[in-house]
ROGUKE-774892 format. One record per residue (C-alpha): residue number from 1; chain; x, y negated, z. Coordinates in Angstrom, 2 decimals. Layout:
<sites>
[NUM; A; [X; Y; Z]];
...
</sites>
This chain:
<sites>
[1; A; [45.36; 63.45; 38.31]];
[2; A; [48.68; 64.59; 36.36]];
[3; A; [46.77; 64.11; 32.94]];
[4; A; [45.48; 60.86; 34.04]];
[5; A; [49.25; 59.51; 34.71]];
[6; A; [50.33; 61.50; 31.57]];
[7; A; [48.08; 59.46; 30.11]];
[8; A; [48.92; 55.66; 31.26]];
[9; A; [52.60; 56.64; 30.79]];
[10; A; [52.03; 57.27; 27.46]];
[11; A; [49.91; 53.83; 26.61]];
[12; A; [52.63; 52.70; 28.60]];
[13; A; [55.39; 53.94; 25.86]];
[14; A; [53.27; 53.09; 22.98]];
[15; A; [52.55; 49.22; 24.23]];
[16; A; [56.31; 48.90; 25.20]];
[17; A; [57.40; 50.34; 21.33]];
[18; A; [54.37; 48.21; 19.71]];
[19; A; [56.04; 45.23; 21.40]];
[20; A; [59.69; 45.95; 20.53]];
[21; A; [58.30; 46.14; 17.33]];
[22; A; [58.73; 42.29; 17.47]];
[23; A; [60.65; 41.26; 20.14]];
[24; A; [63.84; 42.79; 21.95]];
[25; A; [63.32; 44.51; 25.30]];
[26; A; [64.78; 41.47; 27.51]];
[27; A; [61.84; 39.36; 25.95]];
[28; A; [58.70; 41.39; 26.91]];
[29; A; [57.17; 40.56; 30.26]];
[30; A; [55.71; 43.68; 32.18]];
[31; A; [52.79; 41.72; 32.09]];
[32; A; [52.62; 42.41; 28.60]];
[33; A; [53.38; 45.83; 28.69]];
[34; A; [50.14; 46.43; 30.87]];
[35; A; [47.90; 44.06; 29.08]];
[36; A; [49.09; 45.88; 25.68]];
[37; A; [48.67; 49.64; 27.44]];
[38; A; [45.43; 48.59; 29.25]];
[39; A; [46.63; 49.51; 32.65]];
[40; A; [46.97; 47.95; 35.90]];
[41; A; [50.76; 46.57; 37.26]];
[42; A; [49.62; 49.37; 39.94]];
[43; A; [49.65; 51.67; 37.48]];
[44; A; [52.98; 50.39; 35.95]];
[45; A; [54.48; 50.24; 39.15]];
[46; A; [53.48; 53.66; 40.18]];
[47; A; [55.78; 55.15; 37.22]];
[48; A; [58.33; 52.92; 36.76]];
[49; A; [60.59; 50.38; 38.22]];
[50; A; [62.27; 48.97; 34.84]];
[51; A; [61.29; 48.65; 31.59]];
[52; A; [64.56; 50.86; 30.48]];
[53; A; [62.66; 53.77; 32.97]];
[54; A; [60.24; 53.86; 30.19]];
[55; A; [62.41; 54.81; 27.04]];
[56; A; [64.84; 56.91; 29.64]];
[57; A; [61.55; 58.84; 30.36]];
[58; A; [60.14; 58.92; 26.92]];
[59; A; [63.88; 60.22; 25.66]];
[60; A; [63.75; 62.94; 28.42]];
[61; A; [60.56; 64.36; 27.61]];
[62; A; [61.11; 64.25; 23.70]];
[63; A; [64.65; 65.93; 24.59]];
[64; A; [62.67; 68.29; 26.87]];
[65; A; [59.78; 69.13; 23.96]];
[66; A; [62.95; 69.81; 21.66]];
[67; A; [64.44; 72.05; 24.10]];
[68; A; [61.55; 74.26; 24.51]];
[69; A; [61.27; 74.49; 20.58]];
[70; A; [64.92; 75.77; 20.64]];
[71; A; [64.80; 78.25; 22.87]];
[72; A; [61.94; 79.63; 21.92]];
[73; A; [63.08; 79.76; 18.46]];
[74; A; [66.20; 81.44; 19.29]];
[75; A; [64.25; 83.84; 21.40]];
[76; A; [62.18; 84.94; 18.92]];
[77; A; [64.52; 84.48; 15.85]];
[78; A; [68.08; 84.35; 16.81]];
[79; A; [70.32; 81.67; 16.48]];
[80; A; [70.32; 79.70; 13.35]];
[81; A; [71.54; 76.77; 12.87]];
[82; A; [69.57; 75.38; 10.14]];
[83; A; [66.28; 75.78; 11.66]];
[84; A; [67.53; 74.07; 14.45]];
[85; A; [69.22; 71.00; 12.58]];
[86; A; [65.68; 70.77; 10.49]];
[87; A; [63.79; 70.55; 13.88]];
[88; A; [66.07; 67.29; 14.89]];
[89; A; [65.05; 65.51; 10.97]];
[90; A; [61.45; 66.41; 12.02]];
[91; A; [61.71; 65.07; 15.81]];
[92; A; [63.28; 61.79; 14.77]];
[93; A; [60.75; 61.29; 11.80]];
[94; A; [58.02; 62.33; 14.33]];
[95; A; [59.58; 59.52; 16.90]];
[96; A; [60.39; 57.17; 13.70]];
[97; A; [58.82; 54.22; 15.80]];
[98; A; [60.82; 54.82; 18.90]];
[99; A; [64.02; 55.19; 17.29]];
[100; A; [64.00; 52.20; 14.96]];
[101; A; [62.39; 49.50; 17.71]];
[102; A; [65.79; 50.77; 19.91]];
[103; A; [67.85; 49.88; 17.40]];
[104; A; [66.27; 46.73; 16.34]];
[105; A; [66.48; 46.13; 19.94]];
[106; A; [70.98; 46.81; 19.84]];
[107; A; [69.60; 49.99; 22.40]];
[108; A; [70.26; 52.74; 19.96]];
[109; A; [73.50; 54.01; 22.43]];
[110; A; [70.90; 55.01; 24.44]];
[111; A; [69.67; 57.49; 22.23]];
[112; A; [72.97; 58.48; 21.28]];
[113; A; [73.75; 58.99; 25.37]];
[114; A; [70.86; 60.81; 25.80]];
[115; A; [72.01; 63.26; 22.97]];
[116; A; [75.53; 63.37; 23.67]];
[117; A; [74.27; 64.57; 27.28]];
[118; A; [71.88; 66.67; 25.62]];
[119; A; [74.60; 68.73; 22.99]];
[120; A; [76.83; 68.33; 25.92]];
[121; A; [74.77; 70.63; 28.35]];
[122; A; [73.44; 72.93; 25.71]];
[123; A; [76.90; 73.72; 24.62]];
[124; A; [78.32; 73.90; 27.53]];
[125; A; [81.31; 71.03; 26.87]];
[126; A; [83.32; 71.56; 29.49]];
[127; A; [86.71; 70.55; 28.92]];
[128; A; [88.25; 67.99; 26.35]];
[129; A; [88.37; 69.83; 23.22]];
[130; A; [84.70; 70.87; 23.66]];
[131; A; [83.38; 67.59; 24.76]];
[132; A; [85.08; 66.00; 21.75]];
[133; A; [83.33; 68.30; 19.28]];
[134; A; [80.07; 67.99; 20.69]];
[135; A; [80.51; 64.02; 20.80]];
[136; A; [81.78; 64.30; 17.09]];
[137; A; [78.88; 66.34; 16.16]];
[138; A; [76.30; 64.27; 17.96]];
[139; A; [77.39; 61.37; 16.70]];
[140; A; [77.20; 62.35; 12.94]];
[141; A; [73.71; 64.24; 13.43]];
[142; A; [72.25; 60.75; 15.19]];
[143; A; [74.00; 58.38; 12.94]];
[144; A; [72.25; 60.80; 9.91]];
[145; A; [69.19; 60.74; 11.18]];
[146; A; [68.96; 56.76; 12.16]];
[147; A; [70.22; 55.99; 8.77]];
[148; A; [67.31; 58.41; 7.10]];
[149; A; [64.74; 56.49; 9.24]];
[150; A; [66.17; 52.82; 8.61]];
[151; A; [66.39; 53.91; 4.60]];
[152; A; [62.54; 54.56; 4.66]];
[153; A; [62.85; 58.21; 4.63]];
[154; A; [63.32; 58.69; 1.41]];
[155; A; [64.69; 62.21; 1.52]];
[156; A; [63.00; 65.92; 2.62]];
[157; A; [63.85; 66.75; 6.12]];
[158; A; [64.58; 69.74; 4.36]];
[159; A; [67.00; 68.66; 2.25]];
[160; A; [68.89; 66.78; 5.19]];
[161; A; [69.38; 69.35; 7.18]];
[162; A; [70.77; 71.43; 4.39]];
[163; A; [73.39; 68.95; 3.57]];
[164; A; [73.93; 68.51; 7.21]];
[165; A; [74.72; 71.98; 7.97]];
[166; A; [76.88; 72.49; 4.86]];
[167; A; [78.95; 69.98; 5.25]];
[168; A; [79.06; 69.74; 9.54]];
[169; A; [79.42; 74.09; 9.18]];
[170; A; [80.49; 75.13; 5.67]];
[171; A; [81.30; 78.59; 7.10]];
[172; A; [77.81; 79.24; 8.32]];
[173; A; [76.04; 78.75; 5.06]];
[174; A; [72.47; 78.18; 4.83]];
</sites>
C-alpha cells in the first residue's frame, strides 16, 4: 500500500509541475491536477489538503534524499566540502523542472525557506551570528544554482561547485 501512495503522490508532483509549466499555482484547479496525474480527488485528498502540501512535500523528501547522501558521504569519506556543494549543482539540475516552474510561479522563497531551514538545522544556527551565516550562505548557494538552471545550464556542475567553494571558502581549497 505505501508504494501504491508513493506512487499517486508522485503523478501527483509531476501533473502539478507539468501544469505550472504554463500557468501559476493560483490558476490550476485540483481538478486538473488529478485529471493530469490520473488519480481520483480521493486519492488527492488522501495526501493532501492544498496544492502548496504538494511542493512542501516534494521539497521535504528531495531535502531528505540529499540528507541521506550527506551523511553517508561524510561517514564514509569525511567531511568535504566540495563533494557536498557538487551534490547540491547535481540535485537542482536533477529537480531542474521543479525549481524553475516555482519561480515562474514568484514561489521560489519557498525553496529558499526550505533551505535556509535545511543549512539552519544541519549547522546547528543557533544564535544570531550563526543564523546570519547560514542565511548568507544559503542564499548565495540557491541564488547560484537558480541562476545556472534559468541560464540553460550552460556550465559543468563541476565547475560550479569549484568556483562556489573557492570563492564562499577560499581557506578550504579544493
Amino acid at each position: 500500500m505505501k508504494d501504491k501512495n508513493q506512487f499517486i503522490k508522485a503523478c501527483i508532483t509531476k501533473a502539478l509541475v507539468e501544469l505550472m509549466k504554463e500557468k501559476d499555482l493560483k490558476d490550476i484547479s485540483i481538478t486538473e491536477i488529478t485529471r493530469k496525474a490520473g488519480v481520483s480527488r480521493m486519492s488527492y485528498y488522501r495526501n493532501y489538503y492544498y496544492k502548496e502540501d504538494i511542493l512542501n512535500s516534494f521539497m521535504d523528501e528531495i531535502l531528505n534524499t540529499y540528507n541521506e547522501y550527506r551523511v553517508s558521504f561524510i561517514s564514509n569519506n569525511g567531511y568535504s566540502i566540495y563533494p557536498i556543494i557538487l551534490h547540491v549543482f547535481e540535485t537542482f539540475k536533477e529537480h531542474k523542472d521543479f525549481v524553475l516552474a516555482l519561480d515562474r510561479s514568484n514561489l521560489s522563497s519557498m525553496i529558499q525557506n526550505k533551505l535556509n531551514e535545511y543549512i539552519k538545522e544541519v549547522y546547528n544556527a543557533d544564535d544570531v551570528h550563526s543564523t546570519y551565516q547560514v542565511i548568507m550562505f544559503s542564499g548565495a548557494l540557491y541564488n547560484s544554482c537558480k541562476t545556472w538552471l534559468s541560464t540553460g545550464l550552460n556550465e559543468e556542475p563541476e565547475f560550479l561547485a569549484r568556483i562556489f567553494v573557492e570563492r564562499m571558502f577560499p581557506e578550504v581549497g579544493i
